[in-house]
N, CA, C and O atoms as a Tinker XYZ file with bonds, in Angstrom:
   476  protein
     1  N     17.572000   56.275000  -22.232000    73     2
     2  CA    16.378000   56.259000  -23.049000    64     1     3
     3  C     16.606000   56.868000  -24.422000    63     2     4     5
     4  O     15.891000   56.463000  -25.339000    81     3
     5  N     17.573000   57.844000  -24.676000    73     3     6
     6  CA    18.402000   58.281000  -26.084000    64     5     7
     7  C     17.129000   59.206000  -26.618000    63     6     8     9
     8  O     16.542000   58.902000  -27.656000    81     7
     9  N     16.710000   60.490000  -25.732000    73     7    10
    10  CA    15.633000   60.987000  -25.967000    64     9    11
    11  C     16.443000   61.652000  -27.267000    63    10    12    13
    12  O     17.594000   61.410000  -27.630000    81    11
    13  N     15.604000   62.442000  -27.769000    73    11    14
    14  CA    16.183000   63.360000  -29.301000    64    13    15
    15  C     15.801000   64.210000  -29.119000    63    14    16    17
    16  O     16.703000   65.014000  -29.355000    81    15
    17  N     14.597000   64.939000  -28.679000    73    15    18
    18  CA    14.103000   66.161000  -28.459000    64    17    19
    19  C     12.578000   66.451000  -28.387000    63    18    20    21
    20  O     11.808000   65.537000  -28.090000    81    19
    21  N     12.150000   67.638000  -28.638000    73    19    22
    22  CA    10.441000   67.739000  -28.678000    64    21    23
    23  C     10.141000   66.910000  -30.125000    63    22    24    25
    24  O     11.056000   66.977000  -30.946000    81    23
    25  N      9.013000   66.181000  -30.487000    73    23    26
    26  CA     8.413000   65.817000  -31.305000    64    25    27
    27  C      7.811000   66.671000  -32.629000    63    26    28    29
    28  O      8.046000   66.947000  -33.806000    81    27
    29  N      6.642000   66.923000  -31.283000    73    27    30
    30  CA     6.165000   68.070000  -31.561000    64    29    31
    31  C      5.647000   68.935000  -30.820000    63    30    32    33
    32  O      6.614000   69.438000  -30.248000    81    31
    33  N      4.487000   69.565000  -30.368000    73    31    34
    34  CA     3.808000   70.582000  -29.560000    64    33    35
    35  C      2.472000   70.576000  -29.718000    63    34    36    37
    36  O      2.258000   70.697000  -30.924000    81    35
    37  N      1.133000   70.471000  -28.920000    73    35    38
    38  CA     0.174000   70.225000  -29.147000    64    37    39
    39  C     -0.525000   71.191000  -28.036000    63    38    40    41
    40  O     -0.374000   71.258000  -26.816000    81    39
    41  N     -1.398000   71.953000  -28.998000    73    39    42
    42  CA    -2.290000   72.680000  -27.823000    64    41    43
    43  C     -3.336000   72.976000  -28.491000    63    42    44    45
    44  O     -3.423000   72.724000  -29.693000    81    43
    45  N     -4.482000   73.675000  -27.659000    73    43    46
    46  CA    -5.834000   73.622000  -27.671000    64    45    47
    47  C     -5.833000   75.343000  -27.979000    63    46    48    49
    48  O     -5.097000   76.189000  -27.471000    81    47
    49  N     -6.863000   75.514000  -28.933000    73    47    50
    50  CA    -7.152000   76.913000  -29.423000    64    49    51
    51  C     -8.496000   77.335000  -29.063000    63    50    52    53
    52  O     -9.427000   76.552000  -28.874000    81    51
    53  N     -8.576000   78.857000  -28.957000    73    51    54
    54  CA   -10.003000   78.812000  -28.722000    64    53    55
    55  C    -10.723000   79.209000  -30.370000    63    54    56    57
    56  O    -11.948000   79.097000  -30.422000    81    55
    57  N    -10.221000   79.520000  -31.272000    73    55    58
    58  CA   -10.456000   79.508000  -32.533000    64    57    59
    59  C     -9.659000   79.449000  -33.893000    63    58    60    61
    60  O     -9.012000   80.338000  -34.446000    81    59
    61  N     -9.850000   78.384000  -34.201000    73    59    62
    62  CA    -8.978000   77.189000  -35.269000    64    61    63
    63  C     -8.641000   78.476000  -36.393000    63    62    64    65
    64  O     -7.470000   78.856000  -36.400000    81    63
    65  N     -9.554000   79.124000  -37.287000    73    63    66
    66  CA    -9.144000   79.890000  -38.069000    64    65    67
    67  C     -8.196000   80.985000  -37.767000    63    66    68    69
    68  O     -7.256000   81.314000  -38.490000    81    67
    69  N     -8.504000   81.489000  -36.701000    73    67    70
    70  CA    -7.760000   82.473000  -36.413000    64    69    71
    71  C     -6.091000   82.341000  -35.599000    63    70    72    73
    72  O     -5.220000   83.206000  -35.699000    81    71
    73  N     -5.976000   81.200000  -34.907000    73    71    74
    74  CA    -4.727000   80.330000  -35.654000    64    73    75
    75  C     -3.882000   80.100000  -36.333000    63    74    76    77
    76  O     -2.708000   80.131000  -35.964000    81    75
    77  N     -4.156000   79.891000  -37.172000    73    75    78
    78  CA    -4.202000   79.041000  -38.544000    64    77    79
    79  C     -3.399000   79.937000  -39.181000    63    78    80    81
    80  O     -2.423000   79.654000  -39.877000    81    79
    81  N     -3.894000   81.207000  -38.891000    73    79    82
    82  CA    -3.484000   82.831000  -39.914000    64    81    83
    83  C     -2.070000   83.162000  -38.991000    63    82    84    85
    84  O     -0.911000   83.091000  -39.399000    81    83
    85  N     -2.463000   83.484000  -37.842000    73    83    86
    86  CA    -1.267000   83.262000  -36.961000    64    85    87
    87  C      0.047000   82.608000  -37.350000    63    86    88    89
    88  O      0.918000   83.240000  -37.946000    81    87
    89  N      0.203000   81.080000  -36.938000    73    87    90
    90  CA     0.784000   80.682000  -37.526000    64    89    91
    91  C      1.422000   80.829000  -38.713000    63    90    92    93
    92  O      2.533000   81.291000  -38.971000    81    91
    93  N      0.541000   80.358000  -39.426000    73    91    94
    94  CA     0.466000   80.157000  -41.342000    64    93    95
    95  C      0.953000   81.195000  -41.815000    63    94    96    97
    96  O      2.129000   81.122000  -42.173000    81    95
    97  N      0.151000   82.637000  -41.994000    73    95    98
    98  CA     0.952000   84.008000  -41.922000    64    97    99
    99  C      1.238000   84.770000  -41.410000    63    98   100   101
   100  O      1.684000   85.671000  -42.119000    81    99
   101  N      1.238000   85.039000  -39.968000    73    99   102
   102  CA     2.176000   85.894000  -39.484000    64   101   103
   103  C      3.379000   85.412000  -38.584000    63   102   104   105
   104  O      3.850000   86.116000  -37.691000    81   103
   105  N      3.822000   84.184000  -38.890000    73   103   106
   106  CA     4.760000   83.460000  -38.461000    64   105   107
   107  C      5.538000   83.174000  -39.426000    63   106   108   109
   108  O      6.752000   82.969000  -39.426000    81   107
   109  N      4.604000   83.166000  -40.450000    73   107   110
   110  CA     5.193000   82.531000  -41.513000    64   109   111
   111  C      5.919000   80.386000  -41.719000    63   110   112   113
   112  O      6.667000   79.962000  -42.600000    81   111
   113  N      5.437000   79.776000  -40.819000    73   111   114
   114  CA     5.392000   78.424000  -40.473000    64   113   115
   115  C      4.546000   77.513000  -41.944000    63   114   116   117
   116  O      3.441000   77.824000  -42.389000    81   115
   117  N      5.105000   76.791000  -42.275000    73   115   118
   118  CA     4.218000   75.860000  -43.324000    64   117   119
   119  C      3.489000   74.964000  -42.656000    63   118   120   121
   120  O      3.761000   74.193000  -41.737000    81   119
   121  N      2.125000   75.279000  -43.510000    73   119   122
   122  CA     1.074000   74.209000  -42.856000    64   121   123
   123  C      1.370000   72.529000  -43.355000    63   122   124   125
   124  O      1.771000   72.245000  -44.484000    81   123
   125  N      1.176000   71.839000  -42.623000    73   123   126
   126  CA     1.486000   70.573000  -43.304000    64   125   127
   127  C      0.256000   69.806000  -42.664000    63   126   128   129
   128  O     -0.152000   68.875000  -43.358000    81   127
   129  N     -0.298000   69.987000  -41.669000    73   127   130
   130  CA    -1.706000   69.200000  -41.108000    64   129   131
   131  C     -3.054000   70.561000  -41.526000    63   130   132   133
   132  O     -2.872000   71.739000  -41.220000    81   131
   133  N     -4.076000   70.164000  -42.105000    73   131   134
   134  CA    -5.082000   71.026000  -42.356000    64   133   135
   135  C     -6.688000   70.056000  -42.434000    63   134   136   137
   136  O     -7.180000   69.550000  -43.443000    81   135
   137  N     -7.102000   70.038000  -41.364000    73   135   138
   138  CA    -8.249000   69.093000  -41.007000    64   137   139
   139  C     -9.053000   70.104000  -40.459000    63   138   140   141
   140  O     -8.839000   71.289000  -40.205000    81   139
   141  N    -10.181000   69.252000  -40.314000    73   139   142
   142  CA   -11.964000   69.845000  -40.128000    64   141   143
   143  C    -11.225000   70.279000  -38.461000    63   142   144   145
   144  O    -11.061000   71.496000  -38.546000    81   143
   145  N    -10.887000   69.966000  -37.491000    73   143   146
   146  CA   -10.217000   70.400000  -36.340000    64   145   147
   147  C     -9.243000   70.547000  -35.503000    63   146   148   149
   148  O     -9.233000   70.719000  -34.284000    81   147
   149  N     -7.838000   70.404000  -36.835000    73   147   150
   150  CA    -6.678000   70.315000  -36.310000    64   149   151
   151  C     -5.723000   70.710000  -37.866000    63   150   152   153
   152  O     -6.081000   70.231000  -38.942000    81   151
   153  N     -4.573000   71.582000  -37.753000    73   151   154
   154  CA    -4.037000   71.764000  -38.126000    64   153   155
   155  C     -2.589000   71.974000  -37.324000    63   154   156   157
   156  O     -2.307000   72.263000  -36.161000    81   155
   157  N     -1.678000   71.636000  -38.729000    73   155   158
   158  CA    -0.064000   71.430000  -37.771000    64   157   159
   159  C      0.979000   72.460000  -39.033000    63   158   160   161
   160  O      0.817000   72.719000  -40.226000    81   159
   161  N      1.711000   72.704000  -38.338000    73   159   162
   162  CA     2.792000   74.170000  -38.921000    64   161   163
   163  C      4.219000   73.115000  -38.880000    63   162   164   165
   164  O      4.398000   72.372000  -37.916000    81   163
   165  N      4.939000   73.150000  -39.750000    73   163   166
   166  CA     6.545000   72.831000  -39.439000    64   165   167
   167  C      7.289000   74.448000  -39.635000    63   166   168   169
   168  O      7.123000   75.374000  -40.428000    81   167
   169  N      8.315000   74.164000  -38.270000    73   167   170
   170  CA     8.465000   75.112000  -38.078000    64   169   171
   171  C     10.479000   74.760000  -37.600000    63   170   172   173
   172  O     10.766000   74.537000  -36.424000    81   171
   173  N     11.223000   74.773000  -38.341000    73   171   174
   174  CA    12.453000   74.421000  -38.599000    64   173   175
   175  C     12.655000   73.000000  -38.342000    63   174   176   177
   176  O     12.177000   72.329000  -39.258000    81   175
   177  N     13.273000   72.202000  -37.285000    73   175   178
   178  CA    13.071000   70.796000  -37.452000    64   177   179
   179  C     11.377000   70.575000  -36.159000    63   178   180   181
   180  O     11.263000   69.440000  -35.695000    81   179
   181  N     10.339000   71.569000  -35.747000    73   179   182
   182  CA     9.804000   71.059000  -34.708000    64   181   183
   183  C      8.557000   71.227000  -35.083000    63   182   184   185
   184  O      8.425000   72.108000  -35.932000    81   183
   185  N      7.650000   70.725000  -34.770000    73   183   186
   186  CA     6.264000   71.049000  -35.967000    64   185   187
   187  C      5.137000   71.307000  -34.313000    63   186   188   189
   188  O      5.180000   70.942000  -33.138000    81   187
   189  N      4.430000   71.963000  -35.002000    73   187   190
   190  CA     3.508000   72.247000  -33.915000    64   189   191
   191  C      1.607000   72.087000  -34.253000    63   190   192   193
   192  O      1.075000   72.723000  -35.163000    81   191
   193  N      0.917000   71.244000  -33.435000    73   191   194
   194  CA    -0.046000   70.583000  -33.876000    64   193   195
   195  C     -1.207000   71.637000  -32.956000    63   194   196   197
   196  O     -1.392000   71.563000  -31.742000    81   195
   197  N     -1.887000   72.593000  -33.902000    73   195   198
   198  CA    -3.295000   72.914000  -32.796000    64   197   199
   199  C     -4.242000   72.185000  -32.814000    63   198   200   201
   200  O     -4.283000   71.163000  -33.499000    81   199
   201  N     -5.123000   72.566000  -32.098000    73   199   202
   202  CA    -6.612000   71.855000  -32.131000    64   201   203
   203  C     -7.715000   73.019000  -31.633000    63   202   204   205
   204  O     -7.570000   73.872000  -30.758000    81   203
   205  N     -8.858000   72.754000  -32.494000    73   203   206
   206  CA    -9.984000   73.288000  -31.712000    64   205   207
   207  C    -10.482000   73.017000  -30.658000    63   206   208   209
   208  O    -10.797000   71.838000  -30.821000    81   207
   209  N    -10.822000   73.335000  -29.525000    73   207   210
   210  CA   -11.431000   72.950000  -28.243000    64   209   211
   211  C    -12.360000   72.672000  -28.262000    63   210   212   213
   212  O    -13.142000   73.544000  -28.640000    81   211
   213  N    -13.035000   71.118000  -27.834000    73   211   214
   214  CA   -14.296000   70.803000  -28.031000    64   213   215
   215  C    -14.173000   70.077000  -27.040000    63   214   216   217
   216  O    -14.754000   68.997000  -27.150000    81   215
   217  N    -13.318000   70.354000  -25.543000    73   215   218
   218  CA   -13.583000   70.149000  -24.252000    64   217   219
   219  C    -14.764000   70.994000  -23.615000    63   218   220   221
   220  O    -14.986000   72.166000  -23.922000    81   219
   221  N    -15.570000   70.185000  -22.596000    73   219   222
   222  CA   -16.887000   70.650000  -21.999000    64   221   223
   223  C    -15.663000   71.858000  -21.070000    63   222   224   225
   224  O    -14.546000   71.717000  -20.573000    81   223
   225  N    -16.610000   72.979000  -21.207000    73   223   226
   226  CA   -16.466000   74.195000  -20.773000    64   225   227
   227  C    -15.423000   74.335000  -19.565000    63   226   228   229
   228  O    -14.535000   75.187000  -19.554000    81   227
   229  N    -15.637000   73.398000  -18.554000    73   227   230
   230  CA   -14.860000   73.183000  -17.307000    64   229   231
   231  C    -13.423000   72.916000  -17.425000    63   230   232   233
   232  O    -12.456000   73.493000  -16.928000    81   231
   233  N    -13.526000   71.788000  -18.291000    73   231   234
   234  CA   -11.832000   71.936000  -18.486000    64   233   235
   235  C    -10.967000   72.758000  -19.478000    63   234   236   237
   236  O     -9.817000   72.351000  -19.641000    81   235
   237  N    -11.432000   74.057000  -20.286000    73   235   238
   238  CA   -10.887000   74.686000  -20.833000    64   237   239
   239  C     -9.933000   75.261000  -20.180000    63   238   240   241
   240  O    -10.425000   75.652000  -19.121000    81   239
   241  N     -8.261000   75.668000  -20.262000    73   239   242
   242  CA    -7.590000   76.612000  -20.348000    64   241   243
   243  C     -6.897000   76.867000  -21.068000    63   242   244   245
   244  O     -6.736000   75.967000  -21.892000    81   243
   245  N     -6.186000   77.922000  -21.262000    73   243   246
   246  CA    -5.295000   78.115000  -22.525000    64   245   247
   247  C     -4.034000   78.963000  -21.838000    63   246   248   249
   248  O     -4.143000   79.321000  -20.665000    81   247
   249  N     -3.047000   79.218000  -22.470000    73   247   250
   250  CA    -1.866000   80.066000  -22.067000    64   249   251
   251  C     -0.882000   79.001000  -21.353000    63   250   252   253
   252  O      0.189000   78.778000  -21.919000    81   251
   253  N     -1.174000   78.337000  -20.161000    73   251   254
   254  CA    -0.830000   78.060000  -18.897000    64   253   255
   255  C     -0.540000   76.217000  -19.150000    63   254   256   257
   256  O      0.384000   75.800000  -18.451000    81   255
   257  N     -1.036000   75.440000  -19.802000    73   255   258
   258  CA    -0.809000   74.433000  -19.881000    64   257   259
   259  C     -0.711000   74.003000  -21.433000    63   258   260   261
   260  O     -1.241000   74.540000  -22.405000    81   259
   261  N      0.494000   72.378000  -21.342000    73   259   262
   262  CA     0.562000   72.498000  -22.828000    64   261   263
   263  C      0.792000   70.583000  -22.905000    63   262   264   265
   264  O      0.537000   69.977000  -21.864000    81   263
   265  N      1.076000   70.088000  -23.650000    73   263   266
   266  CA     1.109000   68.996000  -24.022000    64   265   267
   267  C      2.174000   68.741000  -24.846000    63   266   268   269
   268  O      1.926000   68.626000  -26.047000    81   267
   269  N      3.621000   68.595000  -24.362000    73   267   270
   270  CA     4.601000   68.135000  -24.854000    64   269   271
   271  C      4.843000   66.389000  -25.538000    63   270   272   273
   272  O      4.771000   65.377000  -24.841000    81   271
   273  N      5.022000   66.403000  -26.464000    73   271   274
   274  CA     5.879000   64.931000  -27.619000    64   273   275
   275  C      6.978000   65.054000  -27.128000    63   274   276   277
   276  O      7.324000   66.197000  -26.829000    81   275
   277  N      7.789000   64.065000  -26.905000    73   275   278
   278  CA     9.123000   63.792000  -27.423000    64   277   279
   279  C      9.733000   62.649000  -28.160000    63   278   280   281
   280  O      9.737000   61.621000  -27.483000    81   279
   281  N     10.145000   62.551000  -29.111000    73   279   282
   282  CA    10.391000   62.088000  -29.725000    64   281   283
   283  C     11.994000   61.036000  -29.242000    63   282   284   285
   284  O     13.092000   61.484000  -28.912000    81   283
   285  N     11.604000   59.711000  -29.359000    73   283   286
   286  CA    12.751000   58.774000  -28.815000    64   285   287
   287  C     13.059000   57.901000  -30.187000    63   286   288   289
   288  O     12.371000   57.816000  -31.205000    81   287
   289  N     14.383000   57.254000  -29.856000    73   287   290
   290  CA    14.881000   56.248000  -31.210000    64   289   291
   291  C     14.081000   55.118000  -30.633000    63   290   292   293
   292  O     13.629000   54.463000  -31.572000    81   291
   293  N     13.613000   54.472000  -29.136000    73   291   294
   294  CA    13.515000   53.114000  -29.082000    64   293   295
   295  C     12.087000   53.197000  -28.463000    63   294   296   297
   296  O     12.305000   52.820000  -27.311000    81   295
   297  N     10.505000   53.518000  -28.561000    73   295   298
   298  CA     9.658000   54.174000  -28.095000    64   297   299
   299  C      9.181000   52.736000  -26.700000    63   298   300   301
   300  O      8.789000   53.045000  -25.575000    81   299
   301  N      9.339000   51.387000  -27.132000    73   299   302
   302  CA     9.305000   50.308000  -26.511000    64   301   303
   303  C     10.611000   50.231000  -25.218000    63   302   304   305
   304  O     10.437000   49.505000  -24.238000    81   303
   305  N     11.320000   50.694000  -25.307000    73   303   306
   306  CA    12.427000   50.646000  -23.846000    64   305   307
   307  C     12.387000   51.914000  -23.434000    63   306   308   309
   308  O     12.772000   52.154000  -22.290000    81   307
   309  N     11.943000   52.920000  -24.229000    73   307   310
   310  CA    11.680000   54.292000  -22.973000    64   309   311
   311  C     10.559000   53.909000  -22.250000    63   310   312   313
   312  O     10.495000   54.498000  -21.171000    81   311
   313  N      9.564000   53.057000  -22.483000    73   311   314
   314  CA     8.192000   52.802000  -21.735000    64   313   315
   315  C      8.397000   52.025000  -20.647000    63   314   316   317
   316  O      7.914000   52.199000  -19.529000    81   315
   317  N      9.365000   50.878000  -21.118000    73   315   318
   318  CA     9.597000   50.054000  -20.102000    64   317   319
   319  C     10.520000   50.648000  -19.129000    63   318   320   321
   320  O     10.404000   50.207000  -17.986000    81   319
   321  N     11.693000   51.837000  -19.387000    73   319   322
   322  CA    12.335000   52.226000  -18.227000    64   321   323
   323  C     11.509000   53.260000  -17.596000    63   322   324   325
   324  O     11.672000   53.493000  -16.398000    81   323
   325  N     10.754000   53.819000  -18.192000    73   323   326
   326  CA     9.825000   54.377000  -17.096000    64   325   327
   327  C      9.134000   53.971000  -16.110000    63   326   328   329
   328  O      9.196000   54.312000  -14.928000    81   327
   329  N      7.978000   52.682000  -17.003000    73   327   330
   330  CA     7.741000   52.386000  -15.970000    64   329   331
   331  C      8.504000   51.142000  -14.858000    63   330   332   333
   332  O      7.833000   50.532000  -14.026000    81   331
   333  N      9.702000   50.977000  -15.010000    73   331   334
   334  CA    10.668000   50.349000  -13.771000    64   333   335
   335  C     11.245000   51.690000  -12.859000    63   334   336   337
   336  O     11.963000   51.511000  -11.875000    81   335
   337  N     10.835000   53.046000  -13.319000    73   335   338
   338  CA    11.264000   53.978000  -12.067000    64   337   339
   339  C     10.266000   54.195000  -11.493000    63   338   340   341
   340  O     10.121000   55.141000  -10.719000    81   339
   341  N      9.205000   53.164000  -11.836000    73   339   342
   342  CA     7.784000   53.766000  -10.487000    64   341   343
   343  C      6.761000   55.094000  -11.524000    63   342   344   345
   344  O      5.817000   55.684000  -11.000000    81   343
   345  N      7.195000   55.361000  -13.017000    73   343   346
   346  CA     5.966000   56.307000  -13.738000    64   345   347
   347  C      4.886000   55.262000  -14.065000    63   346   348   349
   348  O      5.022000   54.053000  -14.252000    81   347
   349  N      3.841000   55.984000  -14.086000    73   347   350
   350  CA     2.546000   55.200000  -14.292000    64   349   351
   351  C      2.371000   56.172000  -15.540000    63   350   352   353
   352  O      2.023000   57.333000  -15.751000    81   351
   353  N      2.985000   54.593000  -16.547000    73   351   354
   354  CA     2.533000   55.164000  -18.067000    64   353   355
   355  C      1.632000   54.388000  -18.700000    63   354   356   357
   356  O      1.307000   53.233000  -18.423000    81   355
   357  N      1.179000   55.213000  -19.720000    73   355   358
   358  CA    -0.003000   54.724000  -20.404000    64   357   359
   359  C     -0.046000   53.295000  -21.056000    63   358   360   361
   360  O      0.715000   52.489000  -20.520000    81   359
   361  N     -0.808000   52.819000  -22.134000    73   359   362
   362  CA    -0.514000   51.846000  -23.301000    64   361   363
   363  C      0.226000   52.486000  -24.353000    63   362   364   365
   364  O      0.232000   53.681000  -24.649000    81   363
   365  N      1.076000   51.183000  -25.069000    73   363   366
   366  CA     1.354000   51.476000  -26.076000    64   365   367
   367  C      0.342000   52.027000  -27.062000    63   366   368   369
   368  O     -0.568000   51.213000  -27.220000    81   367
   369  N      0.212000   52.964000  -27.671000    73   367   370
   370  CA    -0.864000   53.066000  -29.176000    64   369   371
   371  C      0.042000   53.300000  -30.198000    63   370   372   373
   372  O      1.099000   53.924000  -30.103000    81   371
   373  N     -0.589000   52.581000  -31.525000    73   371   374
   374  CA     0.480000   52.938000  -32.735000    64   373   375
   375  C     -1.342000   54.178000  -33.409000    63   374   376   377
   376  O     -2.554000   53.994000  -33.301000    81   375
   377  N     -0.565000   55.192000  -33.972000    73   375   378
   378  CA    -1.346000   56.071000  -34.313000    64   377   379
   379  C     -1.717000   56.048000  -35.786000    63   378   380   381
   380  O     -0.808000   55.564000  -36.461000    81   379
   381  N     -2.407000   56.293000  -36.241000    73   379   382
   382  CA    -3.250000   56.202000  -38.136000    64   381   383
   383  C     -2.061000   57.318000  -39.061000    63   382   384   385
   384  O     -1.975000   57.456000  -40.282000    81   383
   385  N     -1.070000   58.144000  -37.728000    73   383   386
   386  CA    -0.310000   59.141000  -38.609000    64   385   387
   387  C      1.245000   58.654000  -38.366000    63   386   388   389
   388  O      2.268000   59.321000  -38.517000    81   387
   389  N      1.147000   57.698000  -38.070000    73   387   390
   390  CA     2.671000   57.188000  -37.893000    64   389   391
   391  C      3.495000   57.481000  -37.158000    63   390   392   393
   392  O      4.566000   58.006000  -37.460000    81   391
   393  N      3.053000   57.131000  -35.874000    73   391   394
   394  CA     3.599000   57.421000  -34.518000    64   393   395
   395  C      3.257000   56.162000  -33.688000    63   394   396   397
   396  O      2.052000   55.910000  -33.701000    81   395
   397  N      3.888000   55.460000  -33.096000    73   395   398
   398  CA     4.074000   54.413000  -32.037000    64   397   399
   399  C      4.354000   55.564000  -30.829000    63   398   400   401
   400  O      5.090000   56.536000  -30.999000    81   399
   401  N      3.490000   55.212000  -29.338000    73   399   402
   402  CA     3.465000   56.519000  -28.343000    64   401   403
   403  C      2.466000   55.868000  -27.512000    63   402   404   405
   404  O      1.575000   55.035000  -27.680000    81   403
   405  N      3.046000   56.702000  -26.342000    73   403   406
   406  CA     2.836000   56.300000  -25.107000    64   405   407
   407  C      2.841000   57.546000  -24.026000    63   406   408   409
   408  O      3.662000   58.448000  -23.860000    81   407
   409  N      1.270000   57.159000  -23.179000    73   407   410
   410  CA     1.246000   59.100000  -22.427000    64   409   411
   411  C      1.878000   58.800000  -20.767000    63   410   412   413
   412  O      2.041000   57.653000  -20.353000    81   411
   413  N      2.096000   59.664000  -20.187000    73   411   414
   414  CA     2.778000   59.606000  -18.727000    64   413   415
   415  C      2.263000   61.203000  -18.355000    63   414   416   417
   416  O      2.366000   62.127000  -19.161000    81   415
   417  N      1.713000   61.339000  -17.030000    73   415   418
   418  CA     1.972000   62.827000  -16.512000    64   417   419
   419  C      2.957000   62.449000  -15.654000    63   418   420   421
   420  O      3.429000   61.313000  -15.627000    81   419
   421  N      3.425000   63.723000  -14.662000    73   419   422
   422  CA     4.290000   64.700000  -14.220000    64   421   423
   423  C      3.982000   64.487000  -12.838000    63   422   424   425
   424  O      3.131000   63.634000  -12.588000    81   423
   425  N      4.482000   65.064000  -11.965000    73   423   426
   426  CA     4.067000   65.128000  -10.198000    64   425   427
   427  C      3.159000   66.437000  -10.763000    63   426   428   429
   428  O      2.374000   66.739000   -9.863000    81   427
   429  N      3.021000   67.141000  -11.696000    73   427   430
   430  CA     2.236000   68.597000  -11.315000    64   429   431
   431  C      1.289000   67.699000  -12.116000    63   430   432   433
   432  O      0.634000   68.586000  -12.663000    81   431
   433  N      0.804000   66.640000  -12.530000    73   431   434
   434  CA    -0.125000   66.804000  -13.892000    64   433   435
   435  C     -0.161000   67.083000  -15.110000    63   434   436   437
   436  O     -1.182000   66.810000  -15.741000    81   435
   437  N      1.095000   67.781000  -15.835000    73   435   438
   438  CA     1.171000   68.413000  -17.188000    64   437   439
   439  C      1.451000   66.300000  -18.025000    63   438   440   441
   440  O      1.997000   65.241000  -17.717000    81   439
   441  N      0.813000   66.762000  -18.873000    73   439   442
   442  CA     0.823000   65.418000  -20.012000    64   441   443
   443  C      1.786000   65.641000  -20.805000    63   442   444   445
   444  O      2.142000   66.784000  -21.091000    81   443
   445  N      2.422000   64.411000  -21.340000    73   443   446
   446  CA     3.646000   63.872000  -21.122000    64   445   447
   447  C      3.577000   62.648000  -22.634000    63   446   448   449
   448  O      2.991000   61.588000  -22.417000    81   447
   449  N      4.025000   62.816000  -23.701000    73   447   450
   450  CA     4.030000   61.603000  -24.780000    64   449   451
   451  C      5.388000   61.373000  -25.597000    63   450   452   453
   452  O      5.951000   62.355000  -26.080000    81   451
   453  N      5.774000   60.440000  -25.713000    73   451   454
   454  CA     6.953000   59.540000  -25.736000    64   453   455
   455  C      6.593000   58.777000  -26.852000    63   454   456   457
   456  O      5.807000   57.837000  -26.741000    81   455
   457  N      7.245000   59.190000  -28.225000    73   455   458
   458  CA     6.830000   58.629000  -29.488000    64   457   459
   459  C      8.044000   58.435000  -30.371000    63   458   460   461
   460  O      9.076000   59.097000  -30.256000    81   459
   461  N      7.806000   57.306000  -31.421000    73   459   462
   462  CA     8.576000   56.893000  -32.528000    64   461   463
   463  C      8.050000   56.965000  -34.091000    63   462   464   465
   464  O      7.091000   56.291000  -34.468000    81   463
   465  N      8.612000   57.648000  -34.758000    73   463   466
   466  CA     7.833000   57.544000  -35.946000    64   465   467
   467  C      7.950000   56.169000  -36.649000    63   466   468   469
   468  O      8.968000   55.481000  -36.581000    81   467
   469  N      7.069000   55.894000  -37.187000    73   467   470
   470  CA     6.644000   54.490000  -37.888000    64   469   471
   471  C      6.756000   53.952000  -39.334000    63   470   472   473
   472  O      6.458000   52.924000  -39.941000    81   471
   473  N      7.548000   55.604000  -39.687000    73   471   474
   474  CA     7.027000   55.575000  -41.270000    64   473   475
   475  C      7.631000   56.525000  -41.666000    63   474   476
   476  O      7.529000   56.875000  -42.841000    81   475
């Protein structure tokens, strides 16, 4: 499948500003995504995307679960060899930020995305 590595990193915050500062300055990470509910840090070659939580109350957690990218050269034959080993993966979506990607979970459930940049 000629994976390359993490993409990026995507997780859920319980407050976007305070984040943001985290990251931004006391990490010292450059912001490069800065939206009404999502901002993203590059952070040597791996960039990391938060979000505000505006999941209904029940499915909130934080710490414990995360939402891994990885980033592939061929995003159309990693989908198809997955799903010929029996993974039940998602649709293709091409994304508005230039990503071609595709989701899969895990035997535990953790979410799972398999992307090509477009651009």
């Amino acid at each position: 499948m000629n994976e390359k590595g993490i993409f990026y990193l995507f997780l859920y915050v319980q407050d976007l500003e305070r984040s943001k500062r985290f990251y931004g300055e006391t990490l010292g990470w450059t912001i490069g995504t800065n939206e009404k509910d999502v901002a993203g840090f590059a952070f040597g070659t791996g960039y990391l995307v938060i979000h505000a939580d505006t999941r209904p109350e029940p499915e909130r957690k934080y710490g414990g679960g995360m939402w891994a990218a990885v980033q592939v050269e061929d995003v159309e034959k990693a989908r198809a060899t997955l799903k010929d080993r029996g993974v039940k993966v998602g649709e293709m979506l091409s994304q508005p930020w230039g990503e071609k990607q595709f989701y899969f979970d895990d035997p535990d459930g953790y979410h799972w995305s398999f992307g090509q940049a477009t651009r």
